[in-house]
C-alpha positions as CSV (number, residue, x, y, z in Angstrom):
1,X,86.6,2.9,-37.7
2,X,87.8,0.9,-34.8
3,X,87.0,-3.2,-35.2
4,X,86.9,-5.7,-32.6
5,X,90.7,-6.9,-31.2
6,X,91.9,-9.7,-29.8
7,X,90.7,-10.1,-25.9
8,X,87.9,-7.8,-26.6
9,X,84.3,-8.8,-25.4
10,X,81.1,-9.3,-27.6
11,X,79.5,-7.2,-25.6
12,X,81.7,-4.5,-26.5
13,X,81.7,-5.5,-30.7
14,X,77.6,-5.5,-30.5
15,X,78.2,-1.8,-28.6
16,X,80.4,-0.6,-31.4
17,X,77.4,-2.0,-33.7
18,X,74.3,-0.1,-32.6
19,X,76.0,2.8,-32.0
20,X,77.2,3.4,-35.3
21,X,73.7,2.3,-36.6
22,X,71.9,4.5,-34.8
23,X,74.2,7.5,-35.3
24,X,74.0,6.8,-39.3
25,X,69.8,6.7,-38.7
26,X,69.5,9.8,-36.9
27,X,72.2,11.7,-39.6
28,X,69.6,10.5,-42.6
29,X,66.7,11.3,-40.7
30,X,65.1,8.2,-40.3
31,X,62.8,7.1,-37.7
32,X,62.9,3.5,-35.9
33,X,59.7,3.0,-37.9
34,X,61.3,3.9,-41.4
35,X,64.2,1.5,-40.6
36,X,61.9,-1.3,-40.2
37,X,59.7,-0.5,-43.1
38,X,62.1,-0.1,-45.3
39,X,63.9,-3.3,-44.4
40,X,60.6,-5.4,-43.8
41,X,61.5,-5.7,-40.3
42,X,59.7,-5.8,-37.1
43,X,59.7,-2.0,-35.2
44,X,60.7,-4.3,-31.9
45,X,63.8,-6.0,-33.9
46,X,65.1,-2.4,-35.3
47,X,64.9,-0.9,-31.1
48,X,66.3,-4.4,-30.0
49,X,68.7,-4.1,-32.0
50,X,69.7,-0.3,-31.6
51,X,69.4,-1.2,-27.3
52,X,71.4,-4.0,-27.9
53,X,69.3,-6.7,-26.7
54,X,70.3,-8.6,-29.9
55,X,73.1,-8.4,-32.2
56,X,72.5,-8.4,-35.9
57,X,73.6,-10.8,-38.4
58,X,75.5,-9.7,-40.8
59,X,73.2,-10.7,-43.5
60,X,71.0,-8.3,-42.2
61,X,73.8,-5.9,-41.9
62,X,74.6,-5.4,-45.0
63,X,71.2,-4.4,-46.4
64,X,70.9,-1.8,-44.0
65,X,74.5,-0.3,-44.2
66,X,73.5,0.1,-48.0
67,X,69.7,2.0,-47.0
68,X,71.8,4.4,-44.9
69,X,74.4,4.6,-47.4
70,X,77.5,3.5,-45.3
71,X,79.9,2.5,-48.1
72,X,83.1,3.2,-47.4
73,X,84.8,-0.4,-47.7
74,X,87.0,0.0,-44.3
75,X,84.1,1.1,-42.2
76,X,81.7,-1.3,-43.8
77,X,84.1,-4.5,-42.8
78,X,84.8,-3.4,-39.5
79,X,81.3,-3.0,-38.7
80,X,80.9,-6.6,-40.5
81,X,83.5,-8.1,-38.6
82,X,81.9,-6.7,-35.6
83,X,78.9,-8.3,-36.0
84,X,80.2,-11.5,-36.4
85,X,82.1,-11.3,-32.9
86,X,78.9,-9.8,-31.8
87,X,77.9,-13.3,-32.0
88,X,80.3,-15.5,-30.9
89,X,78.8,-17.6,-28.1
90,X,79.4,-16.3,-25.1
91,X,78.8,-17.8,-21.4
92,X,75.9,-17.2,-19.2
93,X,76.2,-14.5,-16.7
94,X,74.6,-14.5,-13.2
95,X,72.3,-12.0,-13.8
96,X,70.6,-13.3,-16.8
97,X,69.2,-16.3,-15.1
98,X,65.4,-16.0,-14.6
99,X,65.8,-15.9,-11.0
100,X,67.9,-12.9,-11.1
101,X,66.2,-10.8,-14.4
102,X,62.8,-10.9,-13.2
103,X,63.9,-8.9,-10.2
104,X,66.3,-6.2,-11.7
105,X,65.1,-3.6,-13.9
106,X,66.7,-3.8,-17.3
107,X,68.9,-0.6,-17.4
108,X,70.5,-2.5,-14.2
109,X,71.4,-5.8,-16.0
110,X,73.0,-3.5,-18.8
111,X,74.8,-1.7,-16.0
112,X,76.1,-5.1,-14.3
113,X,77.2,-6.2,-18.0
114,X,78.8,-2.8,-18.7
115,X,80.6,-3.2,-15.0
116,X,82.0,-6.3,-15.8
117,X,83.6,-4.9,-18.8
118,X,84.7,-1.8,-17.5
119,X,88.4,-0.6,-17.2
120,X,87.5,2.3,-15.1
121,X,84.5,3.3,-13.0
122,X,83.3,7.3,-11.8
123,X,80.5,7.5,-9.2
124,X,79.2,10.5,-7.8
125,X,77.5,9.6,-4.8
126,X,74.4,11.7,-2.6
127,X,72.1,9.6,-1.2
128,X,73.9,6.2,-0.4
129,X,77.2,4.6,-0.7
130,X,77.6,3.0,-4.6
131,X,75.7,-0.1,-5.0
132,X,78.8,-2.3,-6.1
133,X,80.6,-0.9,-3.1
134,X,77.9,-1.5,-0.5
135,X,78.5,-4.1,2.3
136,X,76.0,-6.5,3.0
137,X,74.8,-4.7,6.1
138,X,74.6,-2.0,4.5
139,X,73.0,-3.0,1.6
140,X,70.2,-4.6,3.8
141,X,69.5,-1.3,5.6
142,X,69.1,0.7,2.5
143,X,67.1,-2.0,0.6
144,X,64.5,-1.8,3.6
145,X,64.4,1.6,3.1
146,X,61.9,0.9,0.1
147,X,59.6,-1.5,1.7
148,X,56.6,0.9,0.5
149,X,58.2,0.0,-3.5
150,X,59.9,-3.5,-3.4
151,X,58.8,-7.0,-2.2
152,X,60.6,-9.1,0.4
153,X,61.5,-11.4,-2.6
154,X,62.5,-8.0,-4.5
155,X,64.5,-7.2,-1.7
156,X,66.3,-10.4,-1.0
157,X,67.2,-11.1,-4.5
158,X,68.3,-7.7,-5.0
159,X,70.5,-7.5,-2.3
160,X,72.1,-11.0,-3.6
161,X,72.6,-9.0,-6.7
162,X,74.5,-6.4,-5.0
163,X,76.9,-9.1,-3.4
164,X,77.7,-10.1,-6.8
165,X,78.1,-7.0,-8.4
166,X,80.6,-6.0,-5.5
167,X,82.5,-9.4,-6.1
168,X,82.7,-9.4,-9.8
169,X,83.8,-5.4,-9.6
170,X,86.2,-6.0,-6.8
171,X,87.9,-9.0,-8.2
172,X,89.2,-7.3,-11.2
173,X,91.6,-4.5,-11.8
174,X,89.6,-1.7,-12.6
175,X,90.0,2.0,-12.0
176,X,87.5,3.0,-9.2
177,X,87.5,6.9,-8.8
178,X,84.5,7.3,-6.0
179,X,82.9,11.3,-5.0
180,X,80.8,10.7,-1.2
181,X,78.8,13.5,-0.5
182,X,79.6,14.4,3.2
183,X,76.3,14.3,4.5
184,X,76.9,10.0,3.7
185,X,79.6,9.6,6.2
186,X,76.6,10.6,9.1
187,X,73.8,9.1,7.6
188,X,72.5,5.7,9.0
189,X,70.2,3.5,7.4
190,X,68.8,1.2,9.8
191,X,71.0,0.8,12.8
192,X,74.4,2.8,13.5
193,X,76.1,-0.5,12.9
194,X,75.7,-0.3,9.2
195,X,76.8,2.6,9.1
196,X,80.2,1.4,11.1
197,X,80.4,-1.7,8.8
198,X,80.2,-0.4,5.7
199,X,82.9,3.2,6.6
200,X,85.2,0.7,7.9
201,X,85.0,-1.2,5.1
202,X,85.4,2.1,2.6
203,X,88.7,2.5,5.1
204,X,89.7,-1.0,4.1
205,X,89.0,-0.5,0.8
206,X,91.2,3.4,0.3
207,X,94.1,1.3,2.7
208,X,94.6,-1.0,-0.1
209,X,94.5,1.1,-2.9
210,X,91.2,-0.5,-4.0
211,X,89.4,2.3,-4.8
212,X,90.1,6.7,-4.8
213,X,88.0,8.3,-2.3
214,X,86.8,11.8,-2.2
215,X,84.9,13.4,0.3
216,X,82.8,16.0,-1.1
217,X,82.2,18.9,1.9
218,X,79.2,20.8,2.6
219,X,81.2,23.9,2.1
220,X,82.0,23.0,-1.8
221,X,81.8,26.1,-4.0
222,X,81.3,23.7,-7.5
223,X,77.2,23.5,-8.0
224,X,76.2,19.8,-7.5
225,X,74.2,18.0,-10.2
226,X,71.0,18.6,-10.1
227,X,69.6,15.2,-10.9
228,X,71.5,13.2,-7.8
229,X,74.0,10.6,-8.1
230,X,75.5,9.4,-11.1
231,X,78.1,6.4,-12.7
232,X,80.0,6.8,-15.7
233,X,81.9,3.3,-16.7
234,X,84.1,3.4,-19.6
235,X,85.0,0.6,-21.1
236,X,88.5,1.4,-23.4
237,X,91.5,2.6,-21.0
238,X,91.9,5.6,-23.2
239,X,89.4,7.1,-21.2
240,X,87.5,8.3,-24.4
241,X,83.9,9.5,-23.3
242,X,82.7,8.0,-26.9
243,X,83.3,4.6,-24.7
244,X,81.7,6.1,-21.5
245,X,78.4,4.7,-20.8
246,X,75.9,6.5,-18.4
247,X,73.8,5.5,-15.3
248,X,71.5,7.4,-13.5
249,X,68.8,6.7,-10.5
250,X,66.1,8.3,-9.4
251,X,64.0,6.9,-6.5
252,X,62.3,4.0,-8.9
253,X,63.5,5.1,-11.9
254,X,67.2,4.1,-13.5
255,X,68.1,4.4,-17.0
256,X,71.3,3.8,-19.4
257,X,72.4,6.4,-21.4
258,X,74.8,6.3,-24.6
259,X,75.9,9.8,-25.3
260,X,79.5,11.1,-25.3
261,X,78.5,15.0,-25.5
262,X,76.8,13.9,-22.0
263,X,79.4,11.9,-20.7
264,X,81.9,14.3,-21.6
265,X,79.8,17.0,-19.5
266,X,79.3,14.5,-16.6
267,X,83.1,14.4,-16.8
268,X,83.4,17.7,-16.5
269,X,81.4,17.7,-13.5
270,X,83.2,15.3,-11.7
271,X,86.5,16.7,-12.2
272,X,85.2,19.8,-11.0
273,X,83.8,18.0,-7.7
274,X,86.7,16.1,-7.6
275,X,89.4,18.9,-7.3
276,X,87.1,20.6,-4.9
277,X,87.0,18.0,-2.3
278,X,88.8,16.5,0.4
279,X,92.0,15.0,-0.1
280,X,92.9,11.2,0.7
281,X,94.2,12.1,3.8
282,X,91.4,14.2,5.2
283,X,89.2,12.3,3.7
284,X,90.4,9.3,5.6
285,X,90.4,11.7,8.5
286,X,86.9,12.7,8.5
287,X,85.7,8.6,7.9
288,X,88.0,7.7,11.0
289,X,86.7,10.1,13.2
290,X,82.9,9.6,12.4
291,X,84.3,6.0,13.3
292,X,85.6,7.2,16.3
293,X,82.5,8.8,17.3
294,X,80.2,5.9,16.5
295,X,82.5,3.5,18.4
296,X,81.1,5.6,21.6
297,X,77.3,5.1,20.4
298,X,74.9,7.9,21.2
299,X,75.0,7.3,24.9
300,X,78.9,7.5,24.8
301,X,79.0,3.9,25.3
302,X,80.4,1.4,22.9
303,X,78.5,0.0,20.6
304,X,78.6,-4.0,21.0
């Protein structure tokens, strides 16, 4: 088993952690419940633990590695070596101050954390331009969009959010491999301005080799998912999909999900998409042209 190296987050040592704990749980057959039973736990300290909300000490560790029967020495003192960097005190990010966390549902803070650690990102996108790549404008529009869902306060907080997740991503080097569905280079949200600043930006943004952009075309033969857009954020530049971690969204509902068979499929799917869209070049084409045409506004006059 792989331990914690040098530069490597906490984040990432508490990851290795839960994972390993809950795969060993679910090969013995042992519920959440039978975890905490056993060790005289709490039921809410075995699922924080397994969600990663809270690292485990390595007191604690040890206990439980012997109930599941992990005893091979090399895998036992990486996993004990991982907890203790699990733990080393680490600064305060933006997002987990009060302001921020009681706006943003959980799976998104664990998103923003994962981001931050990620080496490479792949986003499938269908309904809107990826959150971390959203201009303000554009952010703005679509945030209104769910006026029926969110509060003003909602609204304004999360659309701070989205600034900062766009900074933190952008400001790193990280690979950033981005499927548009088509239909997103001629939808507007709010005004056609939005829409202007935010595929000028995207231009920007494939110019200086910021981020690998792929139109995907009506006409694509390869079956969309079914379930909408999707990110996959691995966080090991082997690419490994044991080190992929999942996010979906579904109108008000987002989750996090930990599962290499299903990162390894999502893969699939996105190389699939991927070699069946647009080119850079056309793809650059097609956003330059809806420019083009926007420029004119819908009375062929230019939009001021």
């Amino acid at each position: 088993m792989e331990s914690m190296t040098s530069g490597e987050s906490p984040m990432i040592a508490r990851r290795r952690v839960r994972l390993a704990l809950r795969e060993a749980r679910e090969a013995r057959g042992f519920t959440q419940g039978e975890i905490a039973e056993a060790m005289e736990w709490s039921l809410s300290k075995v699922i924080r633990i397994e969600n990663g909300d809270v690292s485990i000490s390595p007191n604690d560790l040890r206990p439980l590695l012997a109930h599941l029967q992990i005893r091979d020495r090399e895998t036992v003192d990486a996993l004990l070596r991982d907890a203790k960097a699990s733990r080393i005190r680490k600064q305060q990010f933006w997002w987990q101050d009060p302001a921020f966390r009681e706006h943003l549902t959980e799976p998104l803070q664990r998103l923003t954390a994962f981001e931050r650690e990620a080496v490479a990102v792949r986003f499938f996108a269908m309904s809107s331009t990826p959150g971390y790549l959203q201009t303000r404008a554009y952010a703005q529009a679509v945030l209104n969009q769910w006026h029926t869902g969110l509060s003003d306060e909602d609204i304004n907080i999360r659309l701070d959010a989205r600034m900062r997740r766009r900074d933190d991503v952008l400001s790193r080097s990280v690979t950033l491999s981005v499927l548009l569905d088509e239909s997103l280079v001629y939808r507007t949200f709010g005004d056609e301005a939005a829409l202007v600043d935010q595929l000028t930006d995207l231009d920007g943004l494939v110019q200086a080799d910021r981020i690998d952009l792929r139109i995907v075309p009506f006409t694509v033969k390869v079956p969309l998912p079914t379930f909408g857009s999707f990110e996959l954020v691995y966080l090991t530049s082997d690419g490994d999909d044991d080190n992929a971690v999942i996010y979906r969204e579904l109108d008000f509902l987002d989750e996090i999900v930990e599962d290499s068979m299903r990162a390894h499929q999502l893969r699939t799917r996105f190389d699939e998409l991927w070699n069946a869209s647009m080119d850079r070049a056309t793809t650059v084409d097609l956003i330059r042209q809806r420019l083009s045409e926007l420029s004119m506004g819908s009375d062929n006059q230019p939009l001021r």
